[in-house]
One Martini backbone bead per residue (centre of mass of N, CA, C, O) as a GRO file, in nm:
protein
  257
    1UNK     BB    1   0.101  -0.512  -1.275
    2UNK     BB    2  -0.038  -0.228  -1.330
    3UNK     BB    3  -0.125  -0.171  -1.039
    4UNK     BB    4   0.210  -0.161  -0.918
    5UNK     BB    5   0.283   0.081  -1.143
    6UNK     BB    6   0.114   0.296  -1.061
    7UNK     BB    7   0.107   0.298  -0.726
    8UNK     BB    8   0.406   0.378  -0.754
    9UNK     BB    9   0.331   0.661  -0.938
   10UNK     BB   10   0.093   0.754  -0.750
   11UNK     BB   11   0.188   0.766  -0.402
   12UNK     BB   12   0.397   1.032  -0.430
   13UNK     BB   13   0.179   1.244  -0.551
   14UNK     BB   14  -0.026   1.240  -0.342
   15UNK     BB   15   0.125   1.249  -0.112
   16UNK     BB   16   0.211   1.546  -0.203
   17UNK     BB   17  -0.107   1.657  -0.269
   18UNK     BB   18  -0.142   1.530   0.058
   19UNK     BB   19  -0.252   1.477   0.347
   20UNK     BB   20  -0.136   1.144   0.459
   21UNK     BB   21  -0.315   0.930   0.732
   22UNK     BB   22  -0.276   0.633   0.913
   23UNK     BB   23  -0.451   0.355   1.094
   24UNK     BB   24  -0.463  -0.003   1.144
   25UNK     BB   25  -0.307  -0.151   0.917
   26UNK     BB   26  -0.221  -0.422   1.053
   27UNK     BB   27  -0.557  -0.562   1.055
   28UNK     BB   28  -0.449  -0.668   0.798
   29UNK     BB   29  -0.426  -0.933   0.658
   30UNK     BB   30  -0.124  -1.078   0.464
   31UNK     BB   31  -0.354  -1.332   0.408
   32UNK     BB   32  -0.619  -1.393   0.214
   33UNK     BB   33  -0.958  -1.317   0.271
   34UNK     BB   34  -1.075  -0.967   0.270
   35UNK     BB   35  -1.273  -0.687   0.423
   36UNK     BB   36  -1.332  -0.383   0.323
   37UNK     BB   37  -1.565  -0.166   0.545
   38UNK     BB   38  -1.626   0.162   0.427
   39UNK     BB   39  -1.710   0.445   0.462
   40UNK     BB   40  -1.909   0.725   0.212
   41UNK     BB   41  -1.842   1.052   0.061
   42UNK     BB   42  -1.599   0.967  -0.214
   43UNK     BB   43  -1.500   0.869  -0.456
   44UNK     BB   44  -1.202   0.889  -0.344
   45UNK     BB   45  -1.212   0.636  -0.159
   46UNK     BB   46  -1.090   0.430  -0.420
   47UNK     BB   47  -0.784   0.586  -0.358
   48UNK     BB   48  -0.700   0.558  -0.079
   49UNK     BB   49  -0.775   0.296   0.036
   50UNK     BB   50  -0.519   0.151  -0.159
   51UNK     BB   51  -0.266   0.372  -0.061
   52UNK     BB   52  -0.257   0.209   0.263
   53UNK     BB   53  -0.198  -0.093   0.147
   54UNK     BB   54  -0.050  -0.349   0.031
   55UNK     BB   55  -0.257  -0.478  -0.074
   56UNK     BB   56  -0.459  -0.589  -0.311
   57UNK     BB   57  -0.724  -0.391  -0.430
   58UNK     BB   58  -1.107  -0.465  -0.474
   59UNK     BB   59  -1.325  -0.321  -0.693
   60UNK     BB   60  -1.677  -0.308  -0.788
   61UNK     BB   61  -1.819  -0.202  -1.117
   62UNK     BB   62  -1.934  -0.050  -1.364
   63UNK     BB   63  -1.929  -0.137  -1.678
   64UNK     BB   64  -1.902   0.113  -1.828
   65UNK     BB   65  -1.626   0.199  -1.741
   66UNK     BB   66  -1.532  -0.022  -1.971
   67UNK     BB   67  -1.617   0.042  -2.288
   68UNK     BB   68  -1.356   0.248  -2.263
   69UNK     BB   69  -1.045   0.266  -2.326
   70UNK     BB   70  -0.944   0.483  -2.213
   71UNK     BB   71  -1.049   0.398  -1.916
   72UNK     BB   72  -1.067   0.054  -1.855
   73UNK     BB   73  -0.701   0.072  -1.808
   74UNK     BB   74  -0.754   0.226  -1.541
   75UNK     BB   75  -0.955   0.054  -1.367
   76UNK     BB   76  -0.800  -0.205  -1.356
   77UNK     BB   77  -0.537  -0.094  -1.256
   78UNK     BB   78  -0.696   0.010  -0.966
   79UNK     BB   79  -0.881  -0.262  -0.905
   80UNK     BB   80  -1.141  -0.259  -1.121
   81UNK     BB   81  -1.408  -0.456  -1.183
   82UNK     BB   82  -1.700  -0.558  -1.385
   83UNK     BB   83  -2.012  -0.597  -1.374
   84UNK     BB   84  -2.195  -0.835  -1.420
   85UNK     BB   85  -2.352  -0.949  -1.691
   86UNK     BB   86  -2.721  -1.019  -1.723
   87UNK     BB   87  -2.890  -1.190  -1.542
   88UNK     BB   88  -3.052  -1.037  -1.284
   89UNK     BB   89  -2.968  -0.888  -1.069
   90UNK     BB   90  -2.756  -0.679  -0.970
   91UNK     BB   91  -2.649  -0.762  -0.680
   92UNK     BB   92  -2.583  -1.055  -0.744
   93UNK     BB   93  -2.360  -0.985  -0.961
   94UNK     BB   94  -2.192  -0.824  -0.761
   95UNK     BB   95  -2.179  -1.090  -0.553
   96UNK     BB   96  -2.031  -1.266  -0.760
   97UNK     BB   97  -1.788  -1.112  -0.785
   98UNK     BB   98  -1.663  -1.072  -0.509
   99UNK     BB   99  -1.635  -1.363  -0.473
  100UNK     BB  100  -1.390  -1.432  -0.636
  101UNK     BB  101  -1.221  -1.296  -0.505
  102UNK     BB  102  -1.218  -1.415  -0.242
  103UNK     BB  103  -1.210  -1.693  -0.350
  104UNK     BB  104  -0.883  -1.637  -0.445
  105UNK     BB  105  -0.760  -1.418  -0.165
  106UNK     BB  106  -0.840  -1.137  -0.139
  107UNK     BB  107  -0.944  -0.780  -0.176
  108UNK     BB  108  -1.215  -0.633  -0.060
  109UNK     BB  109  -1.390  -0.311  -0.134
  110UNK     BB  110  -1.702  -0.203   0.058
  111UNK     BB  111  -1.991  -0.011   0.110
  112UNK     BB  112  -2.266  -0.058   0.283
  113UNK     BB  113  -2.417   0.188   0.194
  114UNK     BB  114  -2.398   0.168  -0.111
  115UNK     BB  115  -2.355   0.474  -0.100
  116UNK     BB  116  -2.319   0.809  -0.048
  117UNK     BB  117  -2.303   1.046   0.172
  118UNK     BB  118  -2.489   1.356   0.159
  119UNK     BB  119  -2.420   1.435   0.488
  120UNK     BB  120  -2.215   1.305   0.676
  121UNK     BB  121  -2.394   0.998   0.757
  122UNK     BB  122  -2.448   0.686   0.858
  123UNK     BB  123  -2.566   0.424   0.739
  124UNK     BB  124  -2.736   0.209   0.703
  125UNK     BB  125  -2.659  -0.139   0.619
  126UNK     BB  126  -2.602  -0.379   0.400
  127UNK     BB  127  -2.607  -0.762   0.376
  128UNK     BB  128  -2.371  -0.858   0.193
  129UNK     BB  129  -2.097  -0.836   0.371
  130UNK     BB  130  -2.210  -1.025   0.541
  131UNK     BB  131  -2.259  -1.270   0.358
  132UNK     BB  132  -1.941  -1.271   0.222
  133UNK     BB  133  -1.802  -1.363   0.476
  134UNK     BB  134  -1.960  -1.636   0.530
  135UNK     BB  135  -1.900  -1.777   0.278
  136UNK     BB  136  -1.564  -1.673   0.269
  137UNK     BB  137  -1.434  -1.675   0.532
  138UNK     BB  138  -1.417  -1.349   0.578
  139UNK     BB  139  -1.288  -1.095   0.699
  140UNK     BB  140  -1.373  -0.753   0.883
  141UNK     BB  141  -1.246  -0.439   0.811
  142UNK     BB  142  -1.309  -0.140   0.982
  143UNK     BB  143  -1.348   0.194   0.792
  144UNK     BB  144  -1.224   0.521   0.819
  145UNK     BB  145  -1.284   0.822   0.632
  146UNK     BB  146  -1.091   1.104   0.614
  147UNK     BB  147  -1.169   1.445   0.371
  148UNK     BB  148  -1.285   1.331   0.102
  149UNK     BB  149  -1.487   1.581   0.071
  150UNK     BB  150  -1.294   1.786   0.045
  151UNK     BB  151  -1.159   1.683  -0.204
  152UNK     BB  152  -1.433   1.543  -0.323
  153UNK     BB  153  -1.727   1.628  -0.376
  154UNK     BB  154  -2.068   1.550  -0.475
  155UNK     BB  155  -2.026   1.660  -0.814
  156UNK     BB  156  -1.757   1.687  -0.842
  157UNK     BB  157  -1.429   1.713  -1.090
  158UNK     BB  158  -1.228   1.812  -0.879
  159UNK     BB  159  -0.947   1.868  -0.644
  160UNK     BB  160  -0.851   1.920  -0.331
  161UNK     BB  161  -0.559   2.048  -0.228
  162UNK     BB  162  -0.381   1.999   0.070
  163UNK     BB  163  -0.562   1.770   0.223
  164UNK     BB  164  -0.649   1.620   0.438
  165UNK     BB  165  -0.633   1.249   0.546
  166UNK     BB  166  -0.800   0.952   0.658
  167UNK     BB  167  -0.718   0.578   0.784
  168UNK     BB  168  -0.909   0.399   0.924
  169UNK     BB  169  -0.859   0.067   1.135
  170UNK     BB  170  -0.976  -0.219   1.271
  171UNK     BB  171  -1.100  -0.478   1.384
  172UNK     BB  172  -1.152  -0.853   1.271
  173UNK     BB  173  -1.396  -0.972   1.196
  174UNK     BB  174  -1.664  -1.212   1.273
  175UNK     BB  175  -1.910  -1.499   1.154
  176UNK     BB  176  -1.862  -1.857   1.128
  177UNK     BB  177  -2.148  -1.941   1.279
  178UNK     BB  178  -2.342  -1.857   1.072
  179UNK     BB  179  -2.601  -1.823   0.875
  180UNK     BB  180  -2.664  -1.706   0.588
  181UNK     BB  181  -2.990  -1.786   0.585
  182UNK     BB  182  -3.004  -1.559   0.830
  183UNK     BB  183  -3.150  -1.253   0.848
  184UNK     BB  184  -3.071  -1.183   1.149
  185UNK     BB  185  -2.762  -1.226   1.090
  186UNK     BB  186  -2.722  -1.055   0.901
  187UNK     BB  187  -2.829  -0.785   1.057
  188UNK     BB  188  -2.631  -0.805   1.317
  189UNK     BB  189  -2.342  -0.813   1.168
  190UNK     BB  190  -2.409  -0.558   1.025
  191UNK     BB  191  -2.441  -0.387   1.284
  192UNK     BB  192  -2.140  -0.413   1.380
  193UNK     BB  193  -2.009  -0.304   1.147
  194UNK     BB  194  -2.122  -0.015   1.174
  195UNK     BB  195  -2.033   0.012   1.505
  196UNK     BB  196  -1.704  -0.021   1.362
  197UNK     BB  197  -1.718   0.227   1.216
  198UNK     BB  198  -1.867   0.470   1.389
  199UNK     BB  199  -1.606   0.454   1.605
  200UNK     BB  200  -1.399   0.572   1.416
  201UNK     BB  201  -1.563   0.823   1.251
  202UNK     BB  202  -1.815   0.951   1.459
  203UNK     BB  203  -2.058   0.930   1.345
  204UNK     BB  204  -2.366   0.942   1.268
  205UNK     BB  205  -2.671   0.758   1.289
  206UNK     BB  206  -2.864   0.613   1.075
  207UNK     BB  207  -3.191   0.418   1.043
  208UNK     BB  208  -3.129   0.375   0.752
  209UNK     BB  209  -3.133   0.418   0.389
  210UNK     BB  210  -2.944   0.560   0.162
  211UNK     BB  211  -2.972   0.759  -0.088
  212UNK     BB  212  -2.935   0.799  -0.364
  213UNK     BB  213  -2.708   0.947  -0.620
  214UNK     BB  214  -2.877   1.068  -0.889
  215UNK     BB  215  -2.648   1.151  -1.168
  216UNK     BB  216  -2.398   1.038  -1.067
  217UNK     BB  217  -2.063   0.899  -1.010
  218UNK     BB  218  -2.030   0.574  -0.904
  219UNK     BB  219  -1.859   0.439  -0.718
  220UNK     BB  220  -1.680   0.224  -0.646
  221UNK     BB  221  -1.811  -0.064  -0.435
  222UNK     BB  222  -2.146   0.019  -0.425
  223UNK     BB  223  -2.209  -0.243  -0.633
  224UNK     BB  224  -2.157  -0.514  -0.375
  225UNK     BB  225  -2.474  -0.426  -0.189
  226UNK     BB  226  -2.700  -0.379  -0.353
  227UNK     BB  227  -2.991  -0.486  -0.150
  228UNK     BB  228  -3.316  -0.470  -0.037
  229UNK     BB  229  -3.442  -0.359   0.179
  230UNK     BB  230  -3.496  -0.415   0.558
  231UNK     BB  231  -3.676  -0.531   0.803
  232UNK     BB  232  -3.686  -0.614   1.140
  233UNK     BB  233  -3.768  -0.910   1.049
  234UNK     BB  234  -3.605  -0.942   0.749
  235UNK     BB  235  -3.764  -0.788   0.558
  236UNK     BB  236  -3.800  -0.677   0.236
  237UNK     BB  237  -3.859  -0.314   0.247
  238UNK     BB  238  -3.882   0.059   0.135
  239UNK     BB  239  -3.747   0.208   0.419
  240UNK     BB  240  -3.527   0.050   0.593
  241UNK     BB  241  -3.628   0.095   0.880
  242UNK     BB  242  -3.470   0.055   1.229
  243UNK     BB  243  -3.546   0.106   1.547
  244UNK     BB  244  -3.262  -0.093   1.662
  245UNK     BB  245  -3.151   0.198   1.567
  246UNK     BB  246  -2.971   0.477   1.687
  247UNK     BB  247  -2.868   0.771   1.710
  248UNK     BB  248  -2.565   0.956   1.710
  249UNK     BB  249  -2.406   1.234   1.752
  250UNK     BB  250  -2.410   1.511   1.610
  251UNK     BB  251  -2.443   1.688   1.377
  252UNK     BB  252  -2.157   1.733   1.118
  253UNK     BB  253  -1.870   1.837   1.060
  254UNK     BB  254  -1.562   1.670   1.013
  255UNK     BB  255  -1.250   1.631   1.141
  256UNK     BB  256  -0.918   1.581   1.100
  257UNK     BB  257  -0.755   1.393   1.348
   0.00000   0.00000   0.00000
């Protein structure tokens, strides 16, 4: 109820303070479970991306976020719930609340690249997102969100007002006939999902895995992806560079189209 009323107040106020603009709205299923795979360049991306949804998005944060009531009963409002405490890996944990939301039939936000680009270039994605959708039967819908560096910046605590924003949203992707438990299948579904985030957003491919960016405030959504790097074999190494996967498009600042 409280998400619901939230951005009822908070849609018209967005709206008049950013120049919002989106486009593939109609590719999110209107029920059922789905993952909105966006690339992610700043904290305020997951703000935008449930602003031009009709469904509630739900992503998952750390649990920090909610130790304060003062915090929250926002981030709860807006849609994200707090990262499973307890025994195992934070990813494992994290993987298993986003199950939760999907295996409900919900719509669950997720950045594959485990955090924010801190260059704007696209980086090699994780494959939890791949493993979620095979396990949730959820297709994956790619997304790509321009304008919300320039909006607030990774470090920046203010944000610039009256900055353009796109959210660009692709055909929802499949791979039902997968088996979880095959690692080239999930780092193949996983680079599918990159190469339709990448078509949409323009971005340089960058066939690595982004750098954490340690000290700042990880945004929702960062934390139901990160498994430990794999290498070209399947397995997973410290350096997760892929061969199999090569630059595009030079870099640079890009503009919102």
């Amino acid at each position: 109820m409280a998400y619901w009323v939230l951005k009822i107040v908070l849609t018209p106020v967005i709206r008049l303070l950013f120049h919002v603009r989106s486009e593939g709205t109609q590719n999110v299923p209107r029920k059922g479970p789905v993952i909105l795979a966006s690339n992610h360049q700043s904290f305020i991306d997951s703000v935008f991306l449930p602003l031009v949804v009709r469904r509630r998005v739900t992503f998952v944060a750390k649990a920090e976020y909610f130790e304060s009531w003062k915090t929250a009963w926002f981030f709860r409002a807006v849609g994200m719930i707090p990262l499973k405490r307890g025994g195992g890996p934070a990813s494992a944990r994290a993987l298993a609340a986003a199950k939760e939301v999907l295996d409900s039939g919900g719509v669950l936000g997720i950045y594959p690249e485990g955090t924010r680009s801190l260059d704007g270039r696209l980086y090699k994605g994780h494959t939890g997102v791949a493993r979620l959708s095979i396990q949730c039967s959820a297709p994956v819908v790619p997304v790509a969100q321009f304008g919300t560096a320039e909006v607030q910046p990774i470090g920046a605590t203010r944000l610039k007002l009256f900055c353009r924003v796109k959210v660009k949203m692709g055909k929802p992707l499949r791979w039902e006939s997968a088996d979880e438990r095959d690692s080239g299948a999930l780092r193949k579904f996983t680079d599918e999902i990159m190469a339709a985030i990448a078509s949409l957003s323009g971005q340089e491919v960058v066939p690595n895995y982004a750098k954490r960016d340690k000290g700042r405030l990880s945004a929702p959504g960062s934390e139901a992806d990160p498994l430990p790097p794999e290498g070209p074999d399947g397995t997973r190494g410290s350096d997760g560079r892929d061969p199999g996967m090569r630059r595009t498009r030079p870099s640079g600042r890009r503009r919102v189209p």
